[in-house]
N, C-alpha and C positions, 0 to 999 in steps of 0.2 A: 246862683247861690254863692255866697261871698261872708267871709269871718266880720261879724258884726264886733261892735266894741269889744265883747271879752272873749271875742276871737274863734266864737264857737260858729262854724260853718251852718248856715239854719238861712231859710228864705225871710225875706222882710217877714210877708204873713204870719210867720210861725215864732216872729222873736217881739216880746209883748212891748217892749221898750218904741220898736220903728210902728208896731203897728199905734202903738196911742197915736207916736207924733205925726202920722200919716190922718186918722182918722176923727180924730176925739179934741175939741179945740179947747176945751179948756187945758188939755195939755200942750197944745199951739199954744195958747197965749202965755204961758209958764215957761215956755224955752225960745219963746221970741220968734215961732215961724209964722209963716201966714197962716189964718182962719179958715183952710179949705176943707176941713175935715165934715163928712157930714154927721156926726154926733157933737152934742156939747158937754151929754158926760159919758160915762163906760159904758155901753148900755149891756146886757144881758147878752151870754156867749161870744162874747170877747176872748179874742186866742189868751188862753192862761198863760202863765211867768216863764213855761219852757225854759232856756235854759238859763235866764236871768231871774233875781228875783225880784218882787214888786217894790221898788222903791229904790232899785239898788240896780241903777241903769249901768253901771261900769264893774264889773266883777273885779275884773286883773285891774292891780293899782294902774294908774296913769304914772309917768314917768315925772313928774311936773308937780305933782302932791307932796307937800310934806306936813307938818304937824297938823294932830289931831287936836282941837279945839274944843273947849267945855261944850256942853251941851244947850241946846235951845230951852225955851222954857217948854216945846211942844215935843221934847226928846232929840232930837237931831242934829249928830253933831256936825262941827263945820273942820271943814279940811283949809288949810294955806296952798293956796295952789301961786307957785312961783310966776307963772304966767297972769292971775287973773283976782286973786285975791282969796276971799274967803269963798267958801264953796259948800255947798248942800249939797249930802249923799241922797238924801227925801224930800219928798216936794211939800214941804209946810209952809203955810201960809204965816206962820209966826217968824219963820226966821230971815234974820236980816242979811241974808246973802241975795244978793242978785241974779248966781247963774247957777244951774247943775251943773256936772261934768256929761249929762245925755247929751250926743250929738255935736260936742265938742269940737270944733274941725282940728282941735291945738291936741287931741288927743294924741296918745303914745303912750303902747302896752310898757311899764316896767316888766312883766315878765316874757322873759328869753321865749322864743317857740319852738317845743318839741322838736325831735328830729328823725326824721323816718328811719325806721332800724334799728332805732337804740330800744337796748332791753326795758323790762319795765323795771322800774326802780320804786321806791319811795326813801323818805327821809324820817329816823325815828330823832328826837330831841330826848335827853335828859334833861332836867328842870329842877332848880331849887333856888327858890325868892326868885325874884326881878323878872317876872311877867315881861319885861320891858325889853329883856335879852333873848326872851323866845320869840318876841314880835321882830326883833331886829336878825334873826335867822331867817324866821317865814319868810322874808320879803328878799334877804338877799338871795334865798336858795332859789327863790320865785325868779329872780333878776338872774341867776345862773345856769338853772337848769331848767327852766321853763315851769309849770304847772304841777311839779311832780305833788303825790300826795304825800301829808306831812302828819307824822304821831308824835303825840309831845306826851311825855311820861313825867310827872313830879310828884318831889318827895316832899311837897310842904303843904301837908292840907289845907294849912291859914290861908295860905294865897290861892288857894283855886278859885276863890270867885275871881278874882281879876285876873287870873290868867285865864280862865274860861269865857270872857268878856274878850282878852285879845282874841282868842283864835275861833270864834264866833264871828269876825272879824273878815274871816278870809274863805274863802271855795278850800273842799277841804282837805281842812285840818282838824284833825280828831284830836280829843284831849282822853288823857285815861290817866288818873290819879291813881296814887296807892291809897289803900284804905285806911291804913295807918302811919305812922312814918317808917323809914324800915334802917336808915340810917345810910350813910357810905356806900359803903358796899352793895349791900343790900338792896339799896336805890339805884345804884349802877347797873346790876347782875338783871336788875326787874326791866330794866330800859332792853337787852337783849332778851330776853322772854317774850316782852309787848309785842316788840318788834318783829320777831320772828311767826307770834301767832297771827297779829295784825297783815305782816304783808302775804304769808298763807291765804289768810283769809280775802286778799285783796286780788291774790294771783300773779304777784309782784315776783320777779327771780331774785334779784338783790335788793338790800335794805341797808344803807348806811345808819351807822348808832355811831352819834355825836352827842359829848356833850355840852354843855349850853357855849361855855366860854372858845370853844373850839368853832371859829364861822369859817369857811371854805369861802373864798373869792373868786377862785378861777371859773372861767368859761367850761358849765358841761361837767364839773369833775366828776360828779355822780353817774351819769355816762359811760362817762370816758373809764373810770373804776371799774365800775359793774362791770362791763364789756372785756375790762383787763382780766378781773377775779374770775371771769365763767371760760376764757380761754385758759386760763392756768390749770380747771380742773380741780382748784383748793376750795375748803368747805369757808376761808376767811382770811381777809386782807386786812395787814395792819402792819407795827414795825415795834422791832426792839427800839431801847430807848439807854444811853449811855450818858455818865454823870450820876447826879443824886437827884432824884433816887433813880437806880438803875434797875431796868425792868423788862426781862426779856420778850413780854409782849404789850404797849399799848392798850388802854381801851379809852381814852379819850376821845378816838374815832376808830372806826371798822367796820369795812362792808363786808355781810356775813350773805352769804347764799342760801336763800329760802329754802329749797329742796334739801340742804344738805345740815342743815340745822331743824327743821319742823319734824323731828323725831322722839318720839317718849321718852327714848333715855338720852338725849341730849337737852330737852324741855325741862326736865326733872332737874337736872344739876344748875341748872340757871332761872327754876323757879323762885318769884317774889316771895322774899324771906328774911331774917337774918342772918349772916353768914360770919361774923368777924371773930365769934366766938368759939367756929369751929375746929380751929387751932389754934395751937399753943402758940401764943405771941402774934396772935391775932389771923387773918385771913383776906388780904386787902383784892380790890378785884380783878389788878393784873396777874397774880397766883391761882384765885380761881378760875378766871379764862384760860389760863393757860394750861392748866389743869385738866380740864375739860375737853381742850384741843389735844391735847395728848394719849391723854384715853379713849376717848369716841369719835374725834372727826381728824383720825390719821397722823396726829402729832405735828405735822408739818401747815403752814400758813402761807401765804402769799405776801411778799416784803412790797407792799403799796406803794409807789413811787413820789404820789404825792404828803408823804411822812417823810421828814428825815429824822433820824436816828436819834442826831441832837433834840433832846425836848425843847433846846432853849435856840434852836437855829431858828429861822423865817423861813417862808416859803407863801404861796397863794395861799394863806389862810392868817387868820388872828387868834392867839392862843397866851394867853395867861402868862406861861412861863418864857413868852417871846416875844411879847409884848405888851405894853405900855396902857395904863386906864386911858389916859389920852387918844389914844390912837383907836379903841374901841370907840368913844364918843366922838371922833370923829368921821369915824365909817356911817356911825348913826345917825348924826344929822346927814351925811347925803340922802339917807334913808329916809328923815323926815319920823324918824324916832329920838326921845329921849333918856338916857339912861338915868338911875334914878342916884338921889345924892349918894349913897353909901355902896355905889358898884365900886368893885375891887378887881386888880388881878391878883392879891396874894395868895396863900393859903387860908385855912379857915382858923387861924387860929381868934379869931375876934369871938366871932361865935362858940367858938371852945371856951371862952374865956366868960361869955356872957349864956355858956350850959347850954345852948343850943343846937351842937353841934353832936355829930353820936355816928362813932363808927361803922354801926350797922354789923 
């Protein structure tokens, strides 16, 4: 028994990908091996997709993949694979690529491999517009943390077809829209709710809530966090923030502890809603988190070490207020992702100005 392409430890027999090319020669003659197979097509009780699915021989990206290319005329798109050219994820006979990535010898998982001992984790995303920035976290948190599962939460119901196309895309990742838009706040407060019922339900200890423009680079952080936040004993990890605006708690990112958050009257004050109305002079969502951490989960937090204070300092991550549109687009092409013309790190005043913006 041996980690086949997407790495999942399963006998030839039982993984449907090695049995075609073992068995079945019109899939021999498709990926260039010799004709030994004694079927010429699937024949009837054939080991089903286990843990690959039919068509889609390589799960975890290959490291060597980058853009994603229009469609075939028979649906199939093609990948640029730096080593070999254009590349079919499906075996159609209409499109004009040459090879799959099945059986690959040039193969190489982009994503990191798990590490025995590490708690379980998942990753929740915030989302609004640019589909194209949730796909370029999927892949690097993939590239960092290995496999973990990922919840993408957005506030722009326009765009959920095509963000629901990305992360369709990948082993999963679950998408949960809001049902209407909820604004700011609102859409922030609901990404910690998702998350906390999602990785409940997953049986996940910690759950990091990022949002979109916030990517984490380093090795493991999610990991390496969780494991910080559960020996500390705190219901949630994150960092004051000094300068303008000055904010005694963060939520651009935070790993929150499933056990110590998956409670009714903690669920309740962080339930999807509008919130900005609820005070006088509005109610933005580092007041309400912090709020909430003061009255039901012990007032005190865990100071994250990978946050520095400065919002506008650097560290192993990329972040709006500390860096550069350029320096996003260019994380993304190593990714083999495009960002789209009108990505920004400013604020939203554009969208304010063009009434689509809405505090929530």
């Amino acid at each position: 028994m041996k980690p086949c392409h997407a790495q999942h430890p399963v006998p030839a027999d039982e993984c449907r990908v090695c049995w075609l090319a073992a068995h079945v020669r019109a899939y021999q003659r498709l990926w260039g091996l010799p004709e030994t197979g004694e079927h010429e097509r699937v024949p009837a009780g054939a080991p089903g997709p286990g843990p690959l699915t039919w068509g889609a021989p390589v799960v975890a990206p290959c490291a060597h993949l980058g853009s994603r290319e229009p469609g075939q005329p028979c649906g199939s798109p093609l990948l640029r694979c730096a080593l070999h050219g254009d590349l079919t994820t499906r075996f159609a006979a209409c499109s004009g690529a040459q090879r799959c990535c099945a059986r690959c010898p040039d193969y190489c998982s982009a994503v990191a491999p798990l590490r025995p001992g590490d708690p379980g984790v998942g990753l929740a995303i915030g989302s609004y517009k640019w589909p194209e920035l949730v796909e370029l976290q999927i892949r690097v948190a993939r590239a960092t943390c290995g496999p973990v599962p990922v919840l993408v939460s957005t506030d722009h119901p326009e765009g959920v077809p095509a963000l629901a196309a990305v992360c369709d895309r990948y082993p999963d990742v679950y998408l949960w829209p809001n049902a209407t838009r909820l604004g700011h706040t609102g859409g922030d407060l609901a990404v910690y709710w998702k998350g906390v019922m999602w990785g409940a339900a997953r049986g996940l200890e910690v759950v990091a809530k990022v949002s979109q423009r916030m990517v984490f680079t380093g090795a493991y952080w999610l990991q390496d966090g969780a494991r910080e936040l559960l020996a500390s004993g705190l219901p949630v990890a994150s960092r004051a923030s000094s300068g303008a605006p000055r904010w005694p708690l963060r939520t651009e990112a935070a790993l929150l502890d499933v056990g110590a958050w998956h409670r009714p009257g903690v669920l309740g004050r962080c339930a999807p809603g509008a919130y900005w109305g609820r005070r006088d002079g509005g109610f933005p969502a580092e007041a309400a988190v912090l709020e909430l951490v003061r009255e039901l989960l012990g007032g005190v937090y865990w100071p994250w070490p990978a946050l520095p204070v400065d919002r506008r300092a650097g560290g192993a991550f990329l972040w709006h207020e500390s860096h550069a549109a350029d320096e996003y687009r260019a994380l993304a092409a190593r990714f083999g992702v495009a960002l789209p013309g009108d990505f920004h790190t400013g604020g939203w005043d554009q969208e304010y100005r063009d009434g689509v913006y809405s505090y929530g």
